[in-house]
N, CA, C, O and CB atoms as a CASP TS submission, in Angstrom:
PFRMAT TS
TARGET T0000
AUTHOR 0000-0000-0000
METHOD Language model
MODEL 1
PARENT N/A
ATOM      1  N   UNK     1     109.774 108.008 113.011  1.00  0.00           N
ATOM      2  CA  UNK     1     110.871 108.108 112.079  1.00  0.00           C
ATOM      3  C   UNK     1     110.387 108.793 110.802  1.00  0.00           C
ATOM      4  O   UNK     1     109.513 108.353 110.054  1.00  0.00           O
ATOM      5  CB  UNK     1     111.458 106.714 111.774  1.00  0.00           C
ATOM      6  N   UNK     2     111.193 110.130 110.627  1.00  0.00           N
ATOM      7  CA  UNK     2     110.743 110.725 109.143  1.00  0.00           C
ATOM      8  C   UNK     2     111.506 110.163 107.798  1.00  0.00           C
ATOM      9  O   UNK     2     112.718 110.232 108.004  1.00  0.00           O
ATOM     10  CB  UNK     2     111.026 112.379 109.144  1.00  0.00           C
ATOM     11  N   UNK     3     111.324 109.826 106.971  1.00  0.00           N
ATOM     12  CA  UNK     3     111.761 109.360 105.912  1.00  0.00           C
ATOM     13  C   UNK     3     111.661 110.614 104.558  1.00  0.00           C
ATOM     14  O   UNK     3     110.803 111.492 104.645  1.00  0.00           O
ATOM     15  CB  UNK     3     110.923 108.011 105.751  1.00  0.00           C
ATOM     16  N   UNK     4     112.602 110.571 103.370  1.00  0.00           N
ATOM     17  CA  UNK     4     112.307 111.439 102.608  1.00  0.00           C
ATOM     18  C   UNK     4     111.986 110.575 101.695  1.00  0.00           C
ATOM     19  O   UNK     4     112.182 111.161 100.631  1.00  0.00           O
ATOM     20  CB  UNK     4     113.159 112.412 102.358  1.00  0.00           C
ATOM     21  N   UNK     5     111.449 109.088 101.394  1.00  0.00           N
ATOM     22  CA  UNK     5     111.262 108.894 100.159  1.00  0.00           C
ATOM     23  C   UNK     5     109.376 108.699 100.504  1.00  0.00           C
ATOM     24  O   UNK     5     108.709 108.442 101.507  1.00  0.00           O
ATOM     25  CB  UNK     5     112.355 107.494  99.464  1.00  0.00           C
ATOM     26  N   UNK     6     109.045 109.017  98.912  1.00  0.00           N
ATOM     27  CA  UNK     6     107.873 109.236  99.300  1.00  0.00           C
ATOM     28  C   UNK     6     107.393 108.825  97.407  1.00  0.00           C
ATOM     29  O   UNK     6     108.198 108.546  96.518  1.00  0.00           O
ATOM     30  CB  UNK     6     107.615 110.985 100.202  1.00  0.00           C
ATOM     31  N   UNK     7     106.089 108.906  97.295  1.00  0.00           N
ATOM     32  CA  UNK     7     105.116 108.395  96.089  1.00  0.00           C
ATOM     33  C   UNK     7     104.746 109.942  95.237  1.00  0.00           C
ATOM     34  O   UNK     7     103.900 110.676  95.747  1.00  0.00           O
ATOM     35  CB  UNK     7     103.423 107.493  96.852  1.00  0.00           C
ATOM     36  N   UNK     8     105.283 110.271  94.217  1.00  0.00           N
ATOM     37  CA  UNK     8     104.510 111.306  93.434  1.00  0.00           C
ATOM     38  C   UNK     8     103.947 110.944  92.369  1.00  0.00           C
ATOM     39  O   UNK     8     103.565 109.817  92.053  1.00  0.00           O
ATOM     40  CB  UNK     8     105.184 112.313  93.062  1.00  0.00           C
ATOM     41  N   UNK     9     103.888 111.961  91.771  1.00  0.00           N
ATOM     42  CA  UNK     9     102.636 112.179  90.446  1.00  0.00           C
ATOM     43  C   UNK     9     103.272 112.570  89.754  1.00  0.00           C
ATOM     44  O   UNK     9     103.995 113.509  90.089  1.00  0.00           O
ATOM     45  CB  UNK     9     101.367 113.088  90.433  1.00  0.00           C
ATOM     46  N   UNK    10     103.330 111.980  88.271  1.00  0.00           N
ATOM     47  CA  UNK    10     103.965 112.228  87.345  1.00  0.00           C
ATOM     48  C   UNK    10     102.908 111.950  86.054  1.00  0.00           C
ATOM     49  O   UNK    10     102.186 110.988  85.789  1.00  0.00           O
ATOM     50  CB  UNK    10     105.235 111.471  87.467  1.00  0.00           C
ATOM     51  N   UNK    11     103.209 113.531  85.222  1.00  0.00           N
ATOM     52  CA  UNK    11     102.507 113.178  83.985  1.00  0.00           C
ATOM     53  C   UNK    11     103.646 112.715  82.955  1.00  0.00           C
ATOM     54  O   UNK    11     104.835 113.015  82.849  1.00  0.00           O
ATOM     55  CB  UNK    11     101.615 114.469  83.417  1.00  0.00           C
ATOM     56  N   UNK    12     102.867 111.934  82.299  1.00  0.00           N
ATOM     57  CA  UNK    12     103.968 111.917  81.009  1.00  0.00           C
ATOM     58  C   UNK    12     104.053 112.650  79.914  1.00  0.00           C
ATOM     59  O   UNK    12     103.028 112.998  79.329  1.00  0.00           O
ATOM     60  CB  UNK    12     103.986 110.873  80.397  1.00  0.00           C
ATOM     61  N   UNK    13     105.046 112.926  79.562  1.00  0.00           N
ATOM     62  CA  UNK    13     105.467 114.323  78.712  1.00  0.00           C
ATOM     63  C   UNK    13     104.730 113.637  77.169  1.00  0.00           C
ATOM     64  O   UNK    13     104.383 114.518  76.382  1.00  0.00           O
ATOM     65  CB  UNK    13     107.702 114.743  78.630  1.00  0.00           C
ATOM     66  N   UNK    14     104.514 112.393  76.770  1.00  0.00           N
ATOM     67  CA  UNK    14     104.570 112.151  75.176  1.00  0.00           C
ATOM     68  C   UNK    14     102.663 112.319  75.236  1.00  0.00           C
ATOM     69  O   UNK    14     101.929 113.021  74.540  1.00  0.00           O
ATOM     70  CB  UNK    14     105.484 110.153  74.501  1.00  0.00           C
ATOM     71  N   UNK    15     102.280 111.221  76.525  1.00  0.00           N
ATOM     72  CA  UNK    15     100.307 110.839  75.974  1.00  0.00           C
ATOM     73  C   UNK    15      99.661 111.842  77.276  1.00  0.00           C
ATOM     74  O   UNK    15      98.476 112.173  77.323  1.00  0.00           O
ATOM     75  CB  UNK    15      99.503 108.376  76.253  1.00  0.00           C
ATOM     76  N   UNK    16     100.662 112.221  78.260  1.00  0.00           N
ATOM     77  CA  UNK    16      99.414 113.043  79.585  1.00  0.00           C
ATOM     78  C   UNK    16      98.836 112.102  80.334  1.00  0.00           C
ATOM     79  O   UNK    16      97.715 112.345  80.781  1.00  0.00           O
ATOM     80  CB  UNK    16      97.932 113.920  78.971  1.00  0.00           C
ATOM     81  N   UNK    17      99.573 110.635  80.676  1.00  0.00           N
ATOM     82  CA  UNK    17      99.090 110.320  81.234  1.00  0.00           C
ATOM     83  C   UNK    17      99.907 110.249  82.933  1.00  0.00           C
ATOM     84  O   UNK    17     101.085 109.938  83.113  1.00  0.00           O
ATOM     85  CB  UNK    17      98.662 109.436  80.464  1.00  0.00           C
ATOM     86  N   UNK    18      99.079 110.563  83.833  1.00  0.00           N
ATOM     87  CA  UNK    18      99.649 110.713  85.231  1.00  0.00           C
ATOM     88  C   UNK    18      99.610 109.118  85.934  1.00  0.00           C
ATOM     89  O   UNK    18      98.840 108.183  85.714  1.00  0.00           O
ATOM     90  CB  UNK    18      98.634 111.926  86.171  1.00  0.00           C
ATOM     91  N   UNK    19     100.442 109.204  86.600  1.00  0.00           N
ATOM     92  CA  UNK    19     101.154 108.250  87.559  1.00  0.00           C
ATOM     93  C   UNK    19     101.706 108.216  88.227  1.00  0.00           C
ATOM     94  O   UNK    19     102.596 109.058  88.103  1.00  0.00           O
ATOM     95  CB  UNK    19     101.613 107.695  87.451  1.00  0.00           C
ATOM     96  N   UNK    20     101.840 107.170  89.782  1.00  0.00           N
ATOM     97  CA  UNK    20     102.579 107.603  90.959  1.00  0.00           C
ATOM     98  C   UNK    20     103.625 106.557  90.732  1.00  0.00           C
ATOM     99  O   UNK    20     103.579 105.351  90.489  1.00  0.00           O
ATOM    100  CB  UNK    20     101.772 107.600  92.465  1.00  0.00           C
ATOM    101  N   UNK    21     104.797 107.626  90.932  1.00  0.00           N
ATOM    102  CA  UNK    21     106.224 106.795  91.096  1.00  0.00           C
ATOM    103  C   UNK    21     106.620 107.357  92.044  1.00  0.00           C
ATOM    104  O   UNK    21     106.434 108.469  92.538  1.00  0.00           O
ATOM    105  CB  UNK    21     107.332 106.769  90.017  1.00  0.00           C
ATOM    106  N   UNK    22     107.421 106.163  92.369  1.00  0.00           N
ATOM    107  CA  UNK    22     108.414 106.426  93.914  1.00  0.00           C
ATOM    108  C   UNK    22     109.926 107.208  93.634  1.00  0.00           C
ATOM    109  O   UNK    22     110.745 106.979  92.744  1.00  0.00           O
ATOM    110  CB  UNK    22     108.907 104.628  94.722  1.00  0.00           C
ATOM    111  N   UNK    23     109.958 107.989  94.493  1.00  0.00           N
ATOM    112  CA  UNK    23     111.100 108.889  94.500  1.00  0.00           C
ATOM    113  C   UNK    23     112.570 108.798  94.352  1.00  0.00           C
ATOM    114  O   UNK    23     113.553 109.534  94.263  1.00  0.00           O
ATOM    115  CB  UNK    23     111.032 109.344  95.415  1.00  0.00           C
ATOM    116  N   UNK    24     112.173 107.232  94.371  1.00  0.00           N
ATOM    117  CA  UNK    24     114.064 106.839  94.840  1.00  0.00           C
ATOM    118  C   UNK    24     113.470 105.101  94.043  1.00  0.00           C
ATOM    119  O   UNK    24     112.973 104.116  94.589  1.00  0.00           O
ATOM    120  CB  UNK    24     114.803 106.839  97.588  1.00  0.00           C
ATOM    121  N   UNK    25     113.748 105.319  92.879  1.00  0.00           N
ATOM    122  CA  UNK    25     113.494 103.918  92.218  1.00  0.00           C
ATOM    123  C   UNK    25     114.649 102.925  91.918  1.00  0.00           C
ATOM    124  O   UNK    25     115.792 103.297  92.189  1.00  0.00           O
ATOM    125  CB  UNK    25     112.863 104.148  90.913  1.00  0.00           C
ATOM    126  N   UNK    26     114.490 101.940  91.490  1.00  0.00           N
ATOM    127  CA  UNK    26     115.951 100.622  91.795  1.00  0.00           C
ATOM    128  C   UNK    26     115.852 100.792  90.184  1.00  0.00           C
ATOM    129  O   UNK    26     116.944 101.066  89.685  1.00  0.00           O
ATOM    130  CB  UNK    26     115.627  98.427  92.770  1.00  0.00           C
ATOM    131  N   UNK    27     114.794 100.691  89.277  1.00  0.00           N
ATOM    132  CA  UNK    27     114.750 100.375  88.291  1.00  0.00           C
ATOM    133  C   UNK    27     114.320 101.723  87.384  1.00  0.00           C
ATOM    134  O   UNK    27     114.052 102.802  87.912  1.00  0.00           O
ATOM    135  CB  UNK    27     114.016  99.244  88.334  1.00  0.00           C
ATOM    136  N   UNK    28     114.299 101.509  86.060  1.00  0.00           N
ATOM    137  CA  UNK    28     113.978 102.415  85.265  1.00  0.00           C
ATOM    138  C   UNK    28     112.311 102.547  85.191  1.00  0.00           C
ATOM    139  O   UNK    28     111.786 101.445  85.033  1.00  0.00           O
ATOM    140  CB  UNK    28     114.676 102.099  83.997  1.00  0.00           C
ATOM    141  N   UNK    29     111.508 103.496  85.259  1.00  0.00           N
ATOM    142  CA  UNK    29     109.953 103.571  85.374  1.00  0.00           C
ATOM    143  C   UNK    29     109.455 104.023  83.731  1.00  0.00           C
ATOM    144  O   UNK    29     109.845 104.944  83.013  1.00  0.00           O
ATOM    145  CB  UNK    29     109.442 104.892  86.715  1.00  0.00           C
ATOM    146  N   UNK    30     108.670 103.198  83.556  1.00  0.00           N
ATOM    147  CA  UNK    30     107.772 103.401  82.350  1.00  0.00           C
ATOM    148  C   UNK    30     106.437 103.962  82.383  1.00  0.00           C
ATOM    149  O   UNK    30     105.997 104.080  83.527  1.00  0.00           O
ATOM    150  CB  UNK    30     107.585 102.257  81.782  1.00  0.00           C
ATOM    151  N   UNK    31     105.842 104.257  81.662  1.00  0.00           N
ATOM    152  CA  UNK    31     104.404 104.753  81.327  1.00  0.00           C
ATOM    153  C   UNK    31     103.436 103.484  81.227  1.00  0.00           C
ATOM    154  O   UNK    31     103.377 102.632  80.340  1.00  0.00           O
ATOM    155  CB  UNK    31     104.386 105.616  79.847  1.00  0.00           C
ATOM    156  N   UNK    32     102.823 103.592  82.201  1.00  0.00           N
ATOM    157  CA  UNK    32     101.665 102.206  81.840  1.00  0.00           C
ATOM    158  C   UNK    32     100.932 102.204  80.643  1.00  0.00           C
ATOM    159  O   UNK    32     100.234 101.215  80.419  1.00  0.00           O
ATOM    160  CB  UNK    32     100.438 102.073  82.872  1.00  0.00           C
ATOM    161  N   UNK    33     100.967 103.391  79.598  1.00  0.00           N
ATOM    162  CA  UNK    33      99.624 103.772  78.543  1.00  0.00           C
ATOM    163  C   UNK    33     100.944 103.819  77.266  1.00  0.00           C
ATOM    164  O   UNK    33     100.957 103.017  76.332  1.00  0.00           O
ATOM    165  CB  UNK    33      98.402 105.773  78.965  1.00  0.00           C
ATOM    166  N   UNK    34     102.035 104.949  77.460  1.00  0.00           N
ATOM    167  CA  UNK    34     102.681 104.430  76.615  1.00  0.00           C
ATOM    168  C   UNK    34     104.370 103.450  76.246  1.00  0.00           C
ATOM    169  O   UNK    34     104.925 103.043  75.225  1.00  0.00           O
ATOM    170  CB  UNK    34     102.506 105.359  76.193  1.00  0.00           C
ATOM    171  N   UNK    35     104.604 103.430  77.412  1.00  0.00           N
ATOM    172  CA  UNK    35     106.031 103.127  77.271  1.00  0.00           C
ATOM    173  C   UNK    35     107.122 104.223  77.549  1.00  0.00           C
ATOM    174  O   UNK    35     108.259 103.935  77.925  1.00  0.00           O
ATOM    175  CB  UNK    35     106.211 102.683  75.935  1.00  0.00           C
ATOM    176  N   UNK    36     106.777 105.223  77.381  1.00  0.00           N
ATOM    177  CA  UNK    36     108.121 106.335  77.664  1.00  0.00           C
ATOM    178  C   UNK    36     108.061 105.906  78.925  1.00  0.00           C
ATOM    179  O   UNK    36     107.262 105.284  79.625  1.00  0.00           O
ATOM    180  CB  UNK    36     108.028 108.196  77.441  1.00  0.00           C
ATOM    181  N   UNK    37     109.860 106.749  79.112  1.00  0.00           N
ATOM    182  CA  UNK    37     110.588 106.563  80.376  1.00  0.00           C
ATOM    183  C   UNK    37     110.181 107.542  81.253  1.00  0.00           C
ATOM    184  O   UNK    37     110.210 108.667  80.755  1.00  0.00           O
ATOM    185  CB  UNK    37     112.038 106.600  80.249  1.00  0.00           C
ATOM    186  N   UNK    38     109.770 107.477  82.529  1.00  0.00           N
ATOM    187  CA  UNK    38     109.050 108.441  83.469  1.00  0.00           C
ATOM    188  C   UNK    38     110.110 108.927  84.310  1.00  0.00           C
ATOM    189  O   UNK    38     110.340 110.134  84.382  1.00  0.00           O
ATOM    190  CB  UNK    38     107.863 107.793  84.348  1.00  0.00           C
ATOM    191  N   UNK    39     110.845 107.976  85.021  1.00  0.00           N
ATOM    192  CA  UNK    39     111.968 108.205  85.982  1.00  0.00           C
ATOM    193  C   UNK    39     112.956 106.899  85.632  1.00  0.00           C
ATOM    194  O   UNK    39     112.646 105.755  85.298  1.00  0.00           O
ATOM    195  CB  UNK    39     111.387 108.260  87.704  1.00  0.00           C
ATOM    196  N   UNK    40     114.095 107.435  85.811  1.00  0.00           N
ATOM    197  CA  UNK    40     115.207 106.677  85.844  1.00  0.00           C
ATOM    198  C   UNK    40     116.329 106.834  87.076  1.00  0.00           C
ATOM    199  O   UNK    40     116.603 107.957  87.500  1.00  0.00           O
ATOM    200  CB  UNK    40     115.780 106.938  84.599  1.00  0.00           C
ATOM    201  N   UNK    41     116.824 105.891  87.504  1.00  0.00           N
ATOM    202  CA  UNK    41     117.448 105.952  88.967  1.00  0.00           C
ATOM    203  C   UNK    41     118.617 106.587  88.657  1.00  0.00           C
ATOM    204  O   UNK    41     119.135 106.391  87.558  1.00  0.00           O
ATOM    205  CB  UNK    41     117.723 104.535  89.776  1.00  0.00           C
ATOM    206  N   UNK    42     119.226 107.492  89.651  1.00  0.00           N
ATOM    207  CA  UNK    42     120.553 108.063  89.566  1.00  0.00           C
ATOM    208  C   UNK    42     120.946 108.514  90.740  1.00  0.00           C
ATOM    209  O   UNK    42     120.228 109.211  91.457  1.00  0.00           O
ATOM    210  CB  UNK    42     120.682 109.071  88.664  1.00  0.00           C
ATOM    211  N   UNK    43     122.222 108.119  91.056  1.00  0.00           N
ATOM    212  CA  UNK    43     122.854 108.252  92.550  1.00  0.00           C
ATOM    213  C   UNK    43     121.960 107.849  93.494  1.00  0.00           C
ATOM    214  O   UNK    43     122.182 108.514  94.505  1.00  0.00           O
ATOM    215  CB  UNK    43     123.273 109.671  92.968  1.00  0.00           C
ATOM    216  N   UNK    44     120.830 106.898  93.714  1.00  0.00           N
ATOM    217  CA  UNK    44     119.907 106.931  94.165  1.00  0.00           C
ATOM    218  C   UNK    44     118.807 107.507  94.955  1.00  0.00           C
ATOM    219  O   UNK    44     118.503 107.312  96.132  1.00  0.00           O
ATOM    220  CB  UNK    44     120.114 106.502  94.282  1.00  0.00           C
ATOM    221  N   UNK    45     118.299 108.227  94.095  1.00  0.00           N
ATOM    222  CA  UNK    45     116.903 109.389  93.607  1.00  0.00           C
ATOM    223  C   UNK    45     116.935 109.212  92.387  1.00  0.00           C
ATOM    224  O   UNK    45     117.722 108.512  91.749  1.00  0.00           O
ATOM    225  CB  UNK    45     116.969 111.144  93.867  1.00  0.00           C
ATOM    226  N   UNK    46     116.067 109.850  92.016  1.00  0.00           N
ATOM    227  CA  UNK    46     115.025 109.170  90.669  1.00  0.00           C
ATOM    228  C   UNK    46     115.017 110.613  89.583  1.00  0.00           C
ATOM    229  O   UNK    46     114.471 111.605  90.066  1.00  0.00           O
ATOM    230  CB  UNK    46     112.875 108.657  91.371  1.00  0.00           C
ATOM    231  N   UNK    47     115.601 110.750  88.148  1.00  0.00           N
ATOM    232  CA  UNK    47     115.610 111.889  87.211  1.00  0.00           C
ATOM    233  C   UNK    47     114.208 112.129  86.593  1.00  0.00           C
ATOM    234  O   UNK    47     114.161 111.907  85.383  1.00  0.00           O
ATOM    235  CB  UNK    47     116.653 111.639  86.081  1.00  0.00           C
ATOM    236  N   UNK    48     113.199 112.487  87.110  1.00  0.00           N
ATOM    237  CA  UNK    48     112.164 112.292  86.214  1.00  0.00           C
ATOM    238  C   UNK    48     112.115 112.880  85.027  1.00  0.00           C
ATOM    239  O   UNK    48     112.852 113.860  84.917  1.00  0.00           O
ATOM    240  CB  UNK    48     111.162 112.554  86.708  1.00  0.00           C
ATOM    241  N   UNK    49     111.422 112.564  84.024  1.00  0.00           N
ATOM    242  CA  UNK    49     111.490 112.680  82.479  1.00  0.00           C
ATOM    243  C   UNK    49     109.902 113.526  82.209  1.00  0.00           C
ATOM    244  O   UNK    49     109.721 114.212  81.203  1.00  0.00           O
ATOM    245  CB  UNK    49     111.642 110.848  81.608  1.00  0.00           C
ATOM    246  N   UNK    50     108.966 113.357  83.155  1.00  0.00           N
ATOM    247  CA  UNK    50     107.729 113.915  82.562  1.00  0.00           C
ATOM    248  C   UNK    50     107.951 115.123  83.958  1.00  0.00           C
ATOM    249  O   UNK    50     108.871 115.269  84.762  1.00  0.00           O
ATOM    250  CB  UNK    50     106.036 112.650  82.411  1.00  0.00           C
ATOM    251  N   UNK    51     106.672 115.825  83.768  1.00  0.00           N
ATOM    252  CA  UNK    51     106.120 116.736  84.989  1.00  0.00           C
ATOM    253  C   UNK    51     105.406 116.269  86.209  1.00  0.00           C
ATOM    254  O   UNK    51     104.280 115.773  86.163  1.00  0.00           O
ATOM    255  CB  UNK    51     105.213 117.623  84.494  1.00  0.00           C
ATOM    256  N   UNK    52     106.296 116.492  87.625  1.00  0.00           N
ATOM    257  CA  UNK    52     105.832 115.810  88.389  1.00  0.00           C
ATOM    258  C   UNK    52     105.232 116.946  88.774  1.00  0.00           C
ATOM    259  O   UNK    52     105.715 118.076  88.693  1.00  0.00           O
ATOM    260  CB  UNK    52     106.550 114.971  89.160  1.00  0.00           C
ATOM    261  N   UNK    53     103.690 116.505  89.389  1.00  0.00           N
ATOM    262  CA  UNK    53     102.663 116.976  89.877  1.00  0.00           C
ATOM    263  C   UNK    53     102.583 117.547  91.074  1.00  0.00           C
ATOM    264  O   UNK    53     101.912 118.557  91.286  1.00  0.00           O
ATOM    265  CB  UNK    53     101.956 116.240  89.826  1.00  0.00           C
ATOM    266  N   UNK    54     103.512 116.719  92.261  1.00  0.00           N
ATOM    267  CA  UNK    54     103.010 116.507  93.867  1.00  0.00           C
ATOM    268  C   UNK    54     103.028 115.532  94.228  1.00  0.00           C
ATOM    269  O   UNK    54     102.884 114.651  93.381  1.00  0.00           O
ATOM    270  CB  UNK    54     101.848 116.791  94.298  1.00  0.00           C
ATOM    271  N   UNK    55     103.212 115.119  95.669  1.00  0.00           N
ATOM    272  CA  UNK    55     104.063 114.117  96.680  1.00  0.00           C
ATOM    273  C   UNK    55     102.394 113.794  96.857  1.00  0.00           C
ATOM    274  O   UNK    55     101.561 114.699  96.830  1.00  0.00           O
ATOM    275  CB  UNK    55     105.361 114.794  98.294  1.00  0.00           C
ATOM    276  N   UNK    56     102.076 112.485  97.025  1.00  0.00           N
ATOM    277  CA  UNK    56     100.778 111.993  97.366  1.00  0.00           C
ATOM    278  C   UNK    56     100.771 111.775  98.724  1.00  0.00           C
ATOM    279  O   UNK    56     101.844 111.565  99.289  1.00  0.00           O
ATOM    280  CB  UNK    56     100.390 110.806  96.662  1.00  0.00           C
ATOM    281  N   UNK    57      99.666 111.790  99.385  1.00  0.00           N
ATOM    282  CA  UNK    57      99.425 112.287 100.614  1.00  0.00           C
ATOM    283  C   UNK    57      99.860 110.670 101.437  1.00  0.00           C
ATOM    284  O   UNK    57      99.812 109.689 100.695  1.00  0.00           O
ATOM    285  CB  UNK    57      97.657 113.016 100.766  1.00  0.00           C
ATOM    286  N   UNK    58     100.117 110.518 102.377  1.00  0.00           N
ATOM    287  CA  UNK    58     100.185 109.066 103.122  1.00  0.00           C
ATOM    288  C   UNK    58      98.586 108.216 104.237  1.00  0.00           C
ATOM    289  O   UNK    58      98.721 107.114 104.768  1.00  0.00           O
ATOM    290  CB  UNK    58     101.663 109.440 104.328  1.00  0.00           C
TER
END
């Protein structure tokens, strides 16, 4: 079974710091270093707010 949700990489736009968020989030995603908003859920898929990097490998 192929699935499209999957784990990327996201830097954050305010400190640079990278992190994997999931593609299709329930909740609003924060920055572990500073608090900005990384992704926020919509229609369910995820608006990201920083630069996502790339889909992490499985």
């Amino acid at each position: 079974m192929v699935t499209s949700s999957k784990f990327v990489n996201v830097e954050c736009a305010d400190c640079g710091n990278k992190q994997a968020v999931f593609n299709k989030p329930a909740t609003v995603v924060k920055c572990s270093v500073c608090g900005a908003v990384l992704a926020e859920p919509v229609g369910g898929i995820a608006r990201f707010s920083g630069k996502v990097l790339g889909a992490l490998d499985a």
